[in-house]
Structures are given as C-alpha cells and as structure tokens.
FITI-558517 format. One record per residue: chain; residue in one letter; z, x, y of N, C-alpha, C in turn. Coordinates in steps of 0.001 Angstrom, whole numbers, plus 500000, padded with zeros to 6 digits. Layout:
// residues N
palum: A&torkol: a&n.up: Z&n.east: X&n.north: Y&ca.up: Z&ca.east: X&ca.north: Y&c.up: Z&c.east: X&c.north: Y .
...
END
This chain:
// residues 145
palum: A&torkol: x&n.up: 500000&n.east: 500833&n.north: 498801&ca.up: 500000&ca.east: 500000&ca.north: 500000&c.up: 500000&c.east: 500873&c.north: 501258 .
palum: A&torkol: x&n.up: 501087&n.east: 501888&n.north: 501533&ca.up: 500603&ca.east: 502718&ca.north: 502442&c.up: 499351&c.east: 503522&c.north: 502612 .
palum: A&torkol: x&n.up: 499035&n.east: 504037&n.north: 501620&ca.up: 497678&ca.east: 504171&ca.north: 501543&c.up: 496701&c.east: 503589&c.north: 502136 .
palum: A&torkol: x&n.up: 496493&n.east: 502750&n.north: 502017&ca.up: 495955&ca.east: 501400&ca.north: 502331&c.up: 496300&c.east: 501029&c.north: 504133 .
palum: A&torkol: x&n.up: 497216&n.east: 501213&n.north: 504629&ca.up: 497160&ca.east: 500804&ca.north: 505801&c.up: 496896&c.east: 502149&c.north: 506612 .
palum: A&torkol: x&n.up: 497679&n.east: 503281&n.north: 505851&ca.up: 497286&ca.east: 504476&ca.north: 506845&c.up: 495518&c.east: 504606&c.north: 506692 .
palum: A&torkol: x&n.up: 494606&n.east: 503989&n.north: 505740&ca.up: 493237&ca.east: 504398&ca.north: 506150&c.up: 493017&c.east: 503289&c.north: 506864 .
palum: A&torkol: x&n.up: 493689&n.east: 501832&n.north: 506866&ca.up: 493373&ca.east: 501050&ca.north: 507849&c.up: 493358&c.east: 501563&c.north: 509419 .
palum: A&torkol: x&n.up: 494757&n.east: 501846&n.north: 509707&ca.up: 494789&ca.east: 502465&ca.north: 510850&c.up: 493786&c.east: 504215&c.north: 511567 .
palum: A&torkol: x&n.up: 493759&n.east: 504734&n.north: 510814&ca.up: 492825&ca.east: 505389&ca.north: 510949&c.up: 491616&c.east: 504798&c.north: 511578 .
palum: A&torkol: x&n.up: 490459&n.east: 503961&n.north: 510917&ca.up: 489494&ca.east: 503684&ca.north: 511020&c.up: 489543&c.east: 503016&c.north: 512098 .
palum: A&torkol: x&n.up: 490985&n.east: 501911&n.north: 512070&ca.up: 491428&ca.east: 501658&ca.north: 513720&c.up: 491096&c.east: 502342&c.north: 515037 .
palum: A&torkol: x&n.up: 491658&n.east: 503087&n.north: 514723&ca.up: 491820&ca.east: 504233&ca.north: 515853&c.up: 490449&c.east: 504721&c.north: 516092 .
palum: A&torkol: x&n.up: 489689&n.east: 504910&n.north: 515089&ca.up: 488621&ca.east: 505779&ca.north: 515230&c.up: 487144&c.east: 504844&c.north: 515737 .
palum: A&torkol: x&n.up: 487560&n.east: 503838&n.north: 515713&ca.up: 485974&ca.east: 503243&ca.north: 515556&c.up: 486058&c.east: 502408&c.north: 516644 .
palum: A&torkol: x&n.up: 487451&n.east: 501660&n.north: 516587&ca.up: 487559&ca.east: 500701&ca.north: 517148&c.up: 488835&c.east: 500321&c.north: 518646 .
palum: A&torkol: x&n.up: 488630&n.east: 500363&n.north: 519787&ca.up: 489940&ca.east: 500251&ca.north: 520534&c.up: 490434&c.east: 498743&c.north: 520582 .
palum: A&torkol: x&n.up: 489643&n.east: 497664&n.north: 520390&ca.up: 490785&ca.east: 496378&ca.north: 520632&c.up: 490592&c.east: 495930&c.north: 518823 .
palum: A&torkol: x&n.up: 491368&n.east: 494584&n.north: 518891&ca.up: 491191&ca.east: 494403&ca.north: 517301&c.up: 491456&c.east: 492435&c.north: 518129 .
palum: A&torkol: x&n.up: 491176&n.east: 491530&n.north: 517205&ca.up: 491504&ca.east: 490822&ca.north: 517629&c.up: 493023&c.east: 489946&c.north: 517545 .
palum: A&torkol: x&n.up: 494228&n.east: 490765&n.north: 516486&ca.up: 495111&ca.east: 490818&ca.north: 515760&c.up: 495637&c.east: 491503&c.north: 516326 .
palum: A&torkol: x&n.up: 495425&n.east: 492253&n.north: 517793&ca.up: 496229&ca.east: 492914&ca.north: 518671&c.up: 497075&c.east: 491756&c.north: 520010 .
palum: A&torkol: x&n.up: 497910&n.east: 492744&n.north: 520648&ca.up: 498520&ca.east: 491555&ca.north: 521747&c.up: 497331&c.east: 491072&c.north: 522326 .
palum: A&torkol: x&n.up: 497547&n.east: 490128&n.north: 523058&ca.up: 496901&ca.east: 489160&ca.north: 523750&c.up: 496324&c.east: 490401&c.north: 525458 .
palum: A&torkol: x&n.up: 497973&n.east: 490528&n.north: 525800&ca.up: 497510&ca.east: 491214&ca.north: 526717&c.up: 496535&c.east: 492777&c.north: 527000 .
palum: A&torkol: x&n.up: 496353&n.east: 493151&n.north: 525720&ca.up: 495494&ca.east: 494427&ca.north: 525869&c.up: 493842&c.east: 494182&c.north: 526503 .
palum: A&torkol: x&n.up: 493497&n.east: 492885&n.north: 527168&ca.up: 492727&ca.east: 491884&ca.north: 527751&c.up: 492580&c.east: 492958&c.north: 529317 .
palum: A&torkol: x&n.up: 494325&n.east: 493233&n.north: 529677&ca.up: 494420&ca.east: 493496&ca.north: 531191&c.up: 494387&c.east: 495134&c.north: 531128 .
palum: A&torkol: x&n.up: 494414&n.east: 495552&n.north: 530071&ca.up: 493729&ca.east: 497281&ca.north: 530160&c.up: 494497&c.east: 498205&c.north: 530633 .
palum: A&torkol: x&n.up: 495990&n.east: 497756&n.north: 530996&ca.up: 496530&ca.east: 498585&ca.north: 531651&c.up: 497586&c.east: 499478&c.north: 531103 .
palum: A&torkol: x&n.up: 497460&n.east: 499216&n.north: 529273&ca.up: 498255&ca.east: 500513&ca.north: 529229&c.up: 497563&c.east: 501353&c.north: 527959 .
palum: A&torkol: x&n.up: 496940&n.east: 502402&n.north: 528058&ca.up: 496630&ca.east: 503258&ca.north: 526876&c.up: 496917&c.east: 503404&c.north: 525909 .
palum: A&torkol: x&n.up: 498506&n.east: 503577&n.north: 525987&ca.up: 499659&ca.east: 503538&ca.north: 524612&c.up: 499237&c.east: 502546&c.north: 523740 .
palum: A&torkol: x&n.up: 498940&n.east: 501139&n.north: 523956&ca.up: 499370&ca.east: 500383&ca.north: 523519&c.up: 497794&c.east: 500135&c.north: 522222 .
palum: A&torkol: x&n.up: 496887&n.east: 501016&n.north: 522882&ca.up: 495630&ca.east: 500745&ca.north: 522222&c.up: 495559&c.east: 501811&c.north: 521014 .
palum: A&torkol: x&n.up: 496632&n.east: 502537&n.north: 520604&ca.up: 496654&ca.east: 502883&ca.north: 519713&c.up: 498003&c.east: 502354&c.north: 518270 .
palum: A&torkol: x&n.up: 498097&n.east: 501079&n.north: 518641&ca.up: 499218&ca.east: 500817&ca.north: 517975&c.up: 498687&c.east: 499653&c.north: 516712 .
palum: A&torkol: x&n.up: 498604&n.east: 499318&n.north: 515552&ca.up: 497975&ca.east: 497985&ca.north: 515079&c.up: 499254&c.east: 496821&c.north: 515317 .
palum: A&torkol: x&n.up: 498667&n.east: 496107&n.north: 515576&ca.up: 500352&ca.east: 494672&ca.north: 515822&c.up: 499555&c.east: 493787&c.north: 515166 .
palum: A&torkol: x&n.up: 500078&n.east: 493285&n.north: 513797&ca.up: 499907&ca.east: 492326&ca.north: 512774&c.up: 500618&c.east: 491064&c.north: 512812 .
palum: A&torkol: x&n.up: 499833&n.east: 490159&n.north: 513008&ca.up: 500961&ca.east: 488767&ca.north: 513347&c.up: 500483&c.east: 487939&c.north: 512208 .
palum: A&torkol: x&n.up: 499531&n.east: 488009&n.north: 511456&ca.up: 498748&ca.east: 487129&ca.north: 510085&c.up: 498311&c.east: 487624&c.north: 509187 .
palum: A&torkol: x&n.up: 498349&n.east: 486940&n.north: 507937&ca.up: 497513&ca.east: 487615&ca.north: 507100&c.up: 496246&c.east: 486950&c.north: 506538 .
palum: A&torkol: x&n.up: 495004&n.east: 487359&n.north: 506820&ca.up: 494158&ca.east: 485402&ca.north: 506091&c.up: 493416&c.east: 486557&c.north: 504989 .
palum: A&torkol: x&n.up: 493543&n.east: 487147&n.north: 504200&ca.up: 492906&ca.east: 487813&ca.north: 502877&c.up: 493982&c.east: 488489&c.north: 502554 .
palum: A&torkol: x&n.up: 494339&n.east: 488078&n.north: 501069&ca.up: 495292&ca.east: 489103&ca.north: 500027&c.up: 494604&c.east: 489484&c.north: 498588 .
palum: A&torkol: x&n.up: 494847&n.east: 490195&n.north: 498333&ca.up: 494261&ca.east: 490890&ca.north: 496943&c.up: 492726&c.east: 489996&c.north: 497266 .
palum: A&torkol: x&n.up: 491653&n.east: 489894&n.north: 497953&ca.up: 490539&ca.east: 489739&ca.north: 497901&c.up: 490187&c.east: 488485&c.north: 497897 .
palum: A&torkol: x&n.up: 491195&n.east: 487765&n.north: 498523&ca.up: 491198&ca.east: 486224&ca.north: 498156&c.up: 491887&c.east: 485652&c.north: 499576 .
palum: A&torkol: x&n.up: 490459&n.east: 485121&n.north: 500417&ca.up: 490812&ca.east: 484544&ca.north: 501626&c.up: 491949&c.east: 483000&c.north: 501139 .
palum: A&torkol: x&n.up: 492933&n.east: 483008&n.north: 502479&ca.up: 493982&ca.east: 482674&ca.north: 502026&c.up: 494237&c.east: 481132&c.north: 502941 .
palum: A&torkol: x&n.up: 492904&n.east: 480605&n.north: 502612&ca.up: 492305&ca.east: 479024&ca.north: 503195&c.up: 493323&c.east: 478342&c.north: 502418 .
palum: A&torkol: x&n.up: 493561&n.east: 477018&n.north: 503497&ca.up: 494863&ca.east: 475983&ca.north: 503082&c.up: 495846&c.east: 476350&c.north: 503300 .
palum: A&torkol: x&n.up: 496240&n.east: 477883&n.north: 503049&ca.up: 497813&ca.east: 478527&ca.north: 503203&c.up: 498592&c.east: 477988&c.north: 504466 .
palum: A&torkol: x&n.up: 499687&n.east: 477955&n.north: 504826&ca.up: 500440&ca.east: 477395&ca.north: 505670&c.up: 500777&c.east: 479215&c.north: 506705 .
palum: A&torkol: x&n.up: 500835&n.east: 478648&n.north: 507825&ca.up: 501292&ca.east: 480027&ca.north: 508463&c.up: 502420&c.east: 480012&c.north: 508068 .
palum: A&torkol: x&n.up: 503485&n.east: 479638&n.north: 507533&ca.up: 504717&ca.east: 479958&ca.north: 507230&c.up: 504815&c.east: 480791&c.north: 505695 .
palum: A&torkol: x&n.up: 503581&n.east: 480294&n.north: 504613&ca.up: 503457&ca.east: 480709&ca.north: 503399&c.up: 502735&c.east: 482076&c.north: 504070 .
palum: A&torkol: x&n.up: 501437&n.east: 482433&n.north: 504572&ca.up: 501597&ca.east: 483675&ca.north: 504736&c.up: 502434&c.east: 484895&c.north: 505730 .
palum: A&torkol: x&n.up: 503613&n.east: 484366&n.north: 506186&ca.up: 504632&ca.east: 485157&ca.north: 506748&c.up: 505332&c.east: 485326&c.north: 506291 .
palum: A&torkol: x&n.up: 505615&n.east: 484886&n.north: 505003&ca.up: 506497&ca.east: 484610&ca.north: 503902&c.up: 506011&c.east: 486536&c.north: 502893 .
palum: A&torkol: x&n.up: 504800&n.east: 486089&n.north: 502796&ca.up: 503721&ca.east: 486928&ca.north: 502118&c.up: 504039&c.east: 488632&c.north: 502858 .
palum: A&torkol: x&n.up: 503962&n.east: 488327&n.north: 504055&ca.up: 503833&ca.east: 489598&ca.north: 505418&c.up: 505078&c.east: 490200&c.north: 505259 .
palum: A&torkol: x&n.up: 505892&n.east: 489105&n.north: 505122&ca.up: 507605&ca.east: 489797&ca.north: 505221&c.up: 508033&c.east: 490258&c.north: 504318 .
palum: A&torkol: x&n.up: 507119&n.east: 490061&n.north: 502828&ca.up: 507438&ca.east: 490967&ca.north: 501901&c.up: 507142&c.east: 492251&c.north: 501476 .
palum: A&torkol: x&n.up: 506098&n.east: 492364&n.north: 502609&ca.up: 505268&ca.east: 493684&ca.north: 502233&c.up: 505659&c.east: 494437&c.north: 503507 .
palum: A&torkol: x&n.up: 505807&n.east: 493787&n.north: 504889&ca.up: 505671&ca.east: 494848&ca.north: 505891&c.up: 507185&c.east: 494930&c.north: 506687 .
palum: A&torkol: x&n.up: 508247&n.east: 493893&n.north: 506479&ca.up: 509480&ca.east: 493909&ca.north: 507391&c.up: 510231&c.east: 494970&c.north: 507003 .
palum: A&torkol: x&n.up: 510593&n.east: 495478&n.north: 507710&ca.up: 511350&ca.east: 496547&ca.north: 507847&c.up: 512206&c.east: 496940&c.north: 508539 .
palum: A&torkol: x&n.up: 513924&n.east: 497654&n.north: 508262&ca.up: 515254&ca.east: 497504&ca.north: 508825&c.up: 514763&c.east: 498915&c.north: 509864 .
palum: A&torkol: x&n.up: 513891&n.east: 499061&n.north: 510497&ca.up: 513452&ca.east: 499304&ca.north: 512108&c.up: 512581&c.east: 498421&c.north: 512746 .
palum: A&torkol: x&n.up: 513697&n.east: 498471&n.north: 514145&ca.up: 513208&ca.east: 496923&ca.north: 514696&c.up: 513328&c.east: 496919&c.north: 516133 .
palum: A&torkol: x&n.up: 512653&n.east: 496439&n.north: 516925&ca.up: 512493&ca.east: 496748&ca.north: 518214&c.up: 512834&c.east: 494154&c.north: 518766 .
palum: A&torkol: x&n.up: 513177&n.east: 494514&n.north: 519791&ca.up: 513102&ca.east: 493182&ca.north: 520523&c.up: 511816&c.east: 492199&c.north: 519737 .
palum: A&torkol: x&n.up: 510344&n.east: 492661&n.north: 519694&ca.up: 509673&ca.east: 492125&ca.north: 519472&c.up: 509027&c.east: 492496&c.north: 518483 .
palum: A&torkol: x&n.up: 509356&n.east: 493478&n.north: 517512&ca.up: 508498&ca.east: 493552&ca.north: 516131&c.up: 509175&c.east: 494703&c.north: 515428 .
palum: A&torkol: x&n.up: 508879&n.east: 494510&n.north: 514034&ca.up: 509465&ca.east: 495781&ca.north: 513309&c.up: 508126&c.east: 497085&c.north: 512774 .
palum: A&torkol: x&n.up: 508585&n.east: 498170&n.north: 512980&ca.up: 507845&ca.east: 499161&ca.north: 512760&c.up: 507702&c.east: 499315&c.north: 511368 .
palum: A&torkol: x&n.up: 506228&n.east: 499359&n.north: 510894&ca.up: 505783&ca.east: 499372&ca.north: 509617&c.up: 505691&c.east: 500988&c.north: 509254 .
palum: A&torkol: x&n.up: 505570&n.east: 502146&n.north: 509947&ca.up: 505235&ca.east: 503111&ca.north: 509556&c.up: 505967&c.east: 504391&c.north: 509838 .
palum: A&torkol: x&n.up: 506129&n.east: 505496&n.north: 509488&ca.up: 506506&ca.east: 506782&ca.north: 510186&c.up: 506235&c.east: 507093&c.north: 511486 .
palum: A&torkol: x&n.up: 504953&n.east: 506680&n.north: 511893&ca.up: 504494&ca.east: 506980&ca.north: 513114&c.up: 504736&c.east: 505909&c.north: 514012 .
palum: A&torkol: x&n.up: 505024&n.east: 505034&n.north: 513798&ca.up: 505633&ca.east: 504075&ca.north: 515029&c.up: 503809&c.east: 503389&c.north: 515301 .
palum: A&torkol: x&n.up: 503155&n.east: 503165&n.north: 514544&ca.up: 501721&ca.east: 502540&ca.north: 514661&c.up: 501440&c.east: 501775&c.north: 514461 .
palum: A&torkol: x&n.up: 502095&n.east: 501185&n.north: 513105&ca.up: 501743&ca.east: 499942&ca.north: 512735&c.up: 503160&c.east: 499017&c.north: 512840 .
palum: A&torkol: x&n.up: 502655&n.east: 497807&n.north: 513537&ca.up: 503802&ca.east: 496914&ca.north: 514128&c.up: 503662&c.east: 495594&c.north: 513628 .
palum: A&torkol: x&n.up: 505250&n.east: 495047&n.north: 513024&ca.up: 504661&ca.east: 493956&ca.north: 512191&c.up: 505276&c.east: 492482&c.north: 513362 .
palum: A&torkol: x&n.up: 504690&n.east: 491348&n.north: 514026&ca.up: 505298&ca.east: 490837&ca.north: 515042&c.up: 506547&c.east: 490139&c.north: 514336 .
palum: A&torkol: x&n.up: 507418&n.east: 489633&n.north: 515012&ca.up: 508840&ca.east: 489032&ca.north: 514537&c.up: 507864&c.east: 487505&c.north: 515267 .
palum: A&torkol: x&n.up: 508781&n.east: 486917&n.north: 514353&ca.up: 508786&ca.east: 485130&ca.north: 514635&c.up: 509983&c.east: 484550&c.north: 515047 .
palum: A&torkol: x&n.up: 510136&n.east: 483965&n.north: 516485&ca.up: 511195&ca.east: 483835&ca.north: 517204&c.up: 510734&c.east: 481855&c.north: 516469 .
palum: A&torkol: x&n.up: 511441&n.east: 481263&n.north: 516226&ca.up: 512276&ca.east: 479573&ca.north: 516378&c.up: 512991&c.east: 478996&c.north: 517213 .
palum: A&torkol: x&n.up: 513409&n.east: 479388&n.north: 518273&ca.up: 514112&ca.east: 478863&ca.north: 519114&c.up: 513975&c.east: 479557&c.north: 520219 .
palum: A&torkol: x&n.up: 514713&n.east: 478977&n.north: 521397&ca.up: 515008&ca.east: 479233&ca.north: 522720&c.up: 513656&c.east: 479881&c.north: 523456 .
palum: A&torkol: x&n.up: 512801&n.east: 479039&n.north: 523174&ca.up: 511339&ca.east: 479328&ca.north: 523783&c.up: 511584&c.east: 479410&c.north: 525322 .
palum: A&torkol: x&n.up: 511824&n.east: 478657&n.north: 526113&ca.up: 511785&ca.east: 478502&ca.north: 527477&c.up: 512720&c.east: 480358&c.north: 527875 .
palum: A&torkol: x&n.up: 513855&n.east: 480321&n.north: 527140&ca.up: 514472&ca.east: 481624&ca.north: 527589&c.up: 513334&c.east: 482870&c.north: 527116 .
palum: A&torkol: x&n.up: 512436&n.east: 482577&n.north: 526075&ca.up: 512341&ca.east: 483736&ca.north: 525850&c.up: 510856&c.east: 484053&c.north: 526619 .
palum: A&torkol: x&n.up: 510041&n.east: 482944&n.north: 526858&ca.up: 509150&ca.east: 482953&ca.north: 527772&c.up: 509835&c.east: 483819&c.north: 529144 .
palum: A&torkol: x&n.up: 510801&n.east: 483572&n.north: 529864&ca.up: 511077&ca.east: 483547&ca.north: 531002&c.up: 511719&c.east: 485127&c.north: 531159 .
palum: A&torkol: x&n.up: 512003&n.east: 485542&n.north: 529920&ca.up: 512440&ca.east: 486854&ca.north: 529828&c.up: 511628&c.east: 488101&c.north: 529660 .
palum: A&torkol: x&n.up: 510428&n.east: 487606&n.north: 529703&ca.up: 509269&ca.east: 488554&ca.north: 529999&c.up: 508975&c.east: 488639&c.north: 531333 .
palum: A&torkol: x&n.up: 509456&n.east: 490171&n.north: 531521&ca.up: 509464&ca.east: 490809&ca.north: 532873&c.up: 508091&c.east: 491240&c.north: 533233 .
palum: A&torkol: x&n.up: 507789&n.east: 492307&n.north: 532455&ca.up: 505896&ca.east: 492819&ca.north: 532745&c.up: 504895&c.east: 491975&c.north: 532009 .
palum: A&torkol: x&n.up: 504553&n.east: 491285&n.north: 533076&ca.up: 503481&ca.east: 490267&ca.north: 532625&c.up: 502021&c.east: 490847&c.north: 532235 .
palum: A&torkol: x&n.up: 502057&n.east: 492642&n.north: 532787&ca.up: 500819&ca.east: 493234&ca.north: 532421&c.up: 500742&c.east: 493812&c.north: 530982 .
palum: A&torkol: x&n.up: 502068&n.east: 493934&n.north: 530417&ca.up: 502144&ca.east: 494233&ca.north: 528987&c.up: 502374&c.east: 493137&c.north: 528104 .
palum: A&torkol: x&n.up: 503271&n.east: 491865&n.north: 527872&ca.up: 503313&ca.east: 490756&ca.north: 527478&c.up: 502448&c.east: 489469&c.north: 528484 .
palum: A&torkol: x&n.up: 501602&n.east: 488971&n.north: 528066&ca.up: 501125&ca.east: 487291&ca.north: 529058&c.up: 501877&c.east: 486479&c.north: 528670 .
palum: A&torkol: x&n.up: 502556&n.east: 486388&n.north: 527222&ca.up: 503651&ca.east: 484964&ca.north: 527411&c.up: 503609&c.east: 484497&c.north: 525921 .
palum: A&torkol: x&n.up: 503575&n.east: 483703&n.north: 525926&ca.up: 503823&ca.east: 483507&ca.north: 524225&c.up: 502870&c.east: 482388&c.north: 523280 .
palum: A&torkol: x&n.up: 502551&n.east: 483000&n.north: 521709&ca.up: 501691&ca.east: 482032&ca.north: 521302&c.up: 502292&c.east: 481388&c.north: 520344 .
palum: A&torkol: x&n.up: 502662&n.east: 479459&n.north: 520077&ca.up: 503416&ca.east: 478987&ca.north: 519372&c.up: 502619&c.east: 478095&c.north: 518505 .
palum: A&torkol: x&n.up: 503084&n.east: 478544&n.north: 517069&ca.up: 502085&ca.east: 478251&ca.north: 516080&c.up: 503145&c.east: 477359&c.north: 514852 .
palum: A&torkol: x&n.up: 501836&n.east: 475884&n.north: 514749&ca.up: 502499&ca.east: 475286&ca.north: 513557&c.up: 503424&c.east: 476266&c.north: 512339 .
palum: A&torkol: x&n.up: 504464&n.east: 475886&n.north: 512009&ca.up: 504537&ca.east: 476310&ca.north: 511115&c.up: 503751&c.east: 475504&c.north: 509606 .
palum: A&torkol: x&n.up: 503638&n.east: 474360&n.north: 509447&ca.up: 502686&ca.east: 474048&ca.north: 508457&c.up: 501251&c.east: 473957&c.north: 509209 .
palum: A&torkol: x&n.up: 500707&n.east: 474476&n.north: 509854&ca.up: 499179&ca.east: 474984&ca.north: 510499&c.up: 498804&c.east: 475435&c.north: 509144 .
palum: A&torkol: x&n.up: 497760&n.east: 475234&n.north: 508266&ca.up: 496943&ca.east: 475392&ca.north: 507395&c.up: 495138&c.east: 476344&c.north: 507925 .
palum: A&torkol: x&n.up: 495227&n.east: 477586&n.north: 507118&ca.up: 494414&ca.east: 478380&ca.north: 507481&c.up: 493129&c.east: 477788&c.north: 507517 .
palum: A&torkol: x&n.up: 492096&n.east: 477428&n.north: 508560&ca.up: 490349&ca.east: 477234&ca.north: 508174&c.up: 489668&c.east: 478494&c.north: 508237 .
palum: A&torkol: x&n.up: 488724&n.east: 477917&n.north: 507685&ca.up: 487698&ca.east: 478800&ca.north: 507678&c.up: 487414&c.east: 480022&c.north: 509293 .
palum: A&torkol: x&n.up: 487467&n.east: 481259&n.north: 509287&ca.up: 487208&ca.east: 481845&ca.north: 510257&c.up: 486316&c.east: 482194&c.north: 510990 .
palum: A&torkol: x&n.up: 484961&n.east: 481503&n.north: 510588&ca.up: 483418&ca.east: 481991&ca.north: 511143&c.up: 483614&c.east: 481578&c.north: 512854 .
palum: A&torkol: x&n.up: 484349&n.east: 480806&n.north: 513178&ca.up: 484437&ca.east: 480885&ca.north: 514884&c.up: 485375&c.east: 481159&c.north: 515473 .
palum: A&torkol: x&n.up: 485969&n.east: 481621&n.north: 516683&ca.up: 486810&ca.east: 481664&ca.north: 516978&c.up: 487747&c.east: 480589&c.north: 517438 .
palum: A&torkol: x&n.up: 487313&n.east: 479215&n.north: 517555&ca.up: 488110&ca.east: 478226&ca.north: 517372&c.up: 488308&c.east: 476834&c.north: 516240 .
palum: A&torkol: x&n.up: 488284&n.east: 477876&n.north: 515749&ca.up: 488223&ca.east: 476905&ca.north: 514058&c.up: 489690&c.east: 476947&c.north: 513719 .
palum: A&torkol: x&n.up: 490890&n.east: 477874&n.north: 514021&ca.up: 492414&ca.east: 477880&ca.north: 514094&c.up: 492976&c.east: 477443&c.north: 514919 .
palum: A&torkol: x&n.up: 492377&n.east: 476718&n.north: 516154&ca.up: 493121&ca.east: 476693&ca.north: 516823&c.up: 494380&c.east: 475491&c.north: 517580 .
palum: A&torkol: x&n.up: 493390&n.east: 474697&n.north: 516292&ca.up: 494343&ca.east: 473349&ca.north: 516249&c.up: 495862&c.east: 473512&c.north: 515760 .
palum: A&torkol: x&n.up: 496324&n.east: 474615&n.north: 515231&ca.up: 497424&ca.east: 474795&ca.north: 515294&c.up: 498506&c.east: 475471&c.north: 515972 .
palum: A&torkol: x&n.up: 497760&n.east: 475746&n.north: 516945&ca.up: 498473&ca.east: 477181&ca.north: 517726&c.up: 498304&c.east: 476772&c.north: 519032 .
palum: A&torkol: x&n.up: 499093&n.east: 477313&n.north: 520287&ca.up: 498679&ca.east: 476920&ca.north: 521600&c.up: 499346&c.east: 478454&c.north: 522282 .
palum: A&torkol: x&n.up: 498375&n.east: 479064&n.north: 523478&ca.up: 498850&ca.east: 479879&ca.north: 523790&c.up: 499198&c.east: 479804&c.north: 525144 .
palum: A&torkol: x&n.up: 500447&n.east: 480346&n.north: 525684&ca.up: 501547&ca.east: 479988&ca.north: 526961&c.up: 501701&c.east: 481062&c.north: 527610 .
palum: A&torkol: x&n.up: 501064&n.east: 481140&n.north: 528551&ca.up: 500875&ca.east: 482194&ca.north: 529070&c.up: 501226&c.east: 481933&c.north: 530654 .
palum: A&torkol: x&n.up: 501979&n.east: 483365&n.north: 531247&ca.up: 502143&ca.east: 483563&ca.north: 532523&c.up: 500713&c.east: 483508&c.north: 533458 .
palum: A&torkol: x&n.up: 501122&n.east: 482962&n.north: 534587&ca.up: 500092&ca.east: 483347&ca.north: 535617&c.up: 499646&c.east: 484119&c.north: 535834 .
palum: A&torkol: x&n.up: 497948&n.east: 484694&n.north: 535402&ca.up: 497506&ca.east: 486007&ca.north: 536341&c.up: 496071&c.east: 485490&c.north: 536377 .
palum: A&torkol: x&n.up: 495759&n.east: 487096&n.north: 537176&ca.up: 494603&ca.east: 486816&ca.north: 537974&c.up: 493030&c.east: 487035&c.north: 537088 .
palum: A&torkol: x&n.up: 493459&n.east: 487550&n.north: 535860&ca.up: 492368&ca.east: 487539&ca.north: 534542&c.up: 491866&c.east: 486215&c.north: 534269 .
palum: A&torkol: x&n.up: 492954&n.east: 485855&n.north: 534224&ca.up: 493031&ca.east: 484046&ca.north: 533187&c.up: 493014&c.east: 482990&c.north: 534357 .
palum: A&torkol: x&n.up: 491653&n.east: 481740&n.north: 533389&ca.up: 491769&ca.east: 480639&ca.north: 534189&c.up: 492330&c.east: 479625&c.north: 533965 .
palum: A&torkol: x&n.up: 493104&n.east: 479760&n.north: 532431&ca.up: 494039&ca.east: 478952&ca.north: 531869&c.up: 495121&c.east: 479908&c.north: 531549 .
END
C-alpha cells in the first residue's frame, strides 16, 4: 500500500500541479507549499472496482481503514513520513463555528457538506455528484457563488 501511494504521489508531483481531490482553495494560487501535498477526501475505485451506489459514509469507512493515522493536524491526518499525503478529517457538528473559524480565506474558502448516505454516480461529468454535496464558501473575489 505504501508503495502504491508513494508512486502515486510521485507522478503527482511530477506531471501534475492541481488534482481535483485537492483543497478547493488551490483555485486562488497563493501558496506553493500547498501544491505539493495530495489531500484525499474520497475514495470512488478500490481493488479495481469503481465504487458506484457506495454511500460516502461506506467509503470513509473504507479510507479510515487504510489511511487514518495517530498524526493529526486541526484538519487532516498525515498519511506519510513526508508530511505529503493528507487524509481530510470529517467534522459532524458545530458547522457554523467551524465555518467562522477559518481565518485565511486564501488557504481554506469554507467548507464542503456532504450527504452522509449520498450514493456514488457515475463520474463522466463533473456534476453528476453533486446532488449530494453543497459547497459553503467565504466571500472572495475569484468566486461568483
């Protein structure tokens, strides 16, 4: 499995600077660091088998068995030696506080809150998921929503 993610990340790094499985805000460009980090919030393919119907809660279930780990930062736990691969934490409560507790709006935009029984579709568009998810985002001058 490490195996496996250290050539993921690699090829990351090497080929590619955004991913779409990265923060939201790497949109506003303003921090370098951050474009070398992978931040994993889903999983929709396991052992070779897209993971259609699954519930976002069944594959976080899946994620937390393979990637959580007792190093842990406010907003995600570190999957690797190198501090690269980042697995996101799933907050349940106190949304309004935790929205409001995001200070740099150029590194966090705000928060995305997703069914927990949201059932995976098919991925050929980019809004074919999105009936389960809504994203809450601070005011800026990128975004027209």
């Amino acid at each position: 499995m490490k195996l496996i993610i250290s050539a993921l990340l690699y090829l990351v790094l090497t080929f590619f600077k955004k991913l779409p499985a990265m923060l939201i805000a790497l949109k506003t460009q303003t921090l370098t660091t951050i474009f070398e980090v992978v931040n994993i919030y889903d999983l929709l393919v396991w052992r070779s088998q897209f993971l259609l119907a699954s519930t976002f809660m069944e594959r976080q279930k899946l994620l937390d068995s393979k990637l959580k780990t007792n190093v842990e930062t406010a907003t995600h736990y570190v999957c690797d030696n190198e501090g690269k691969i980042w697995y996101a934490k799933l907050f349940t409560k106190d949304f309004k506080k935790l929205f409001k507790s995001i200070k740099d709006t150029k590194i966090d935009e705000g928060l995305v809150l997703k069914d927990p029984d949201g059932k995976l579709q098919s991925c050929r568009t980019i809004t074919e998921n999105t009936g389960w998810q809504v994203k809450c985002r601070h005011k800026h001058k990128n975004y027209a929503f």
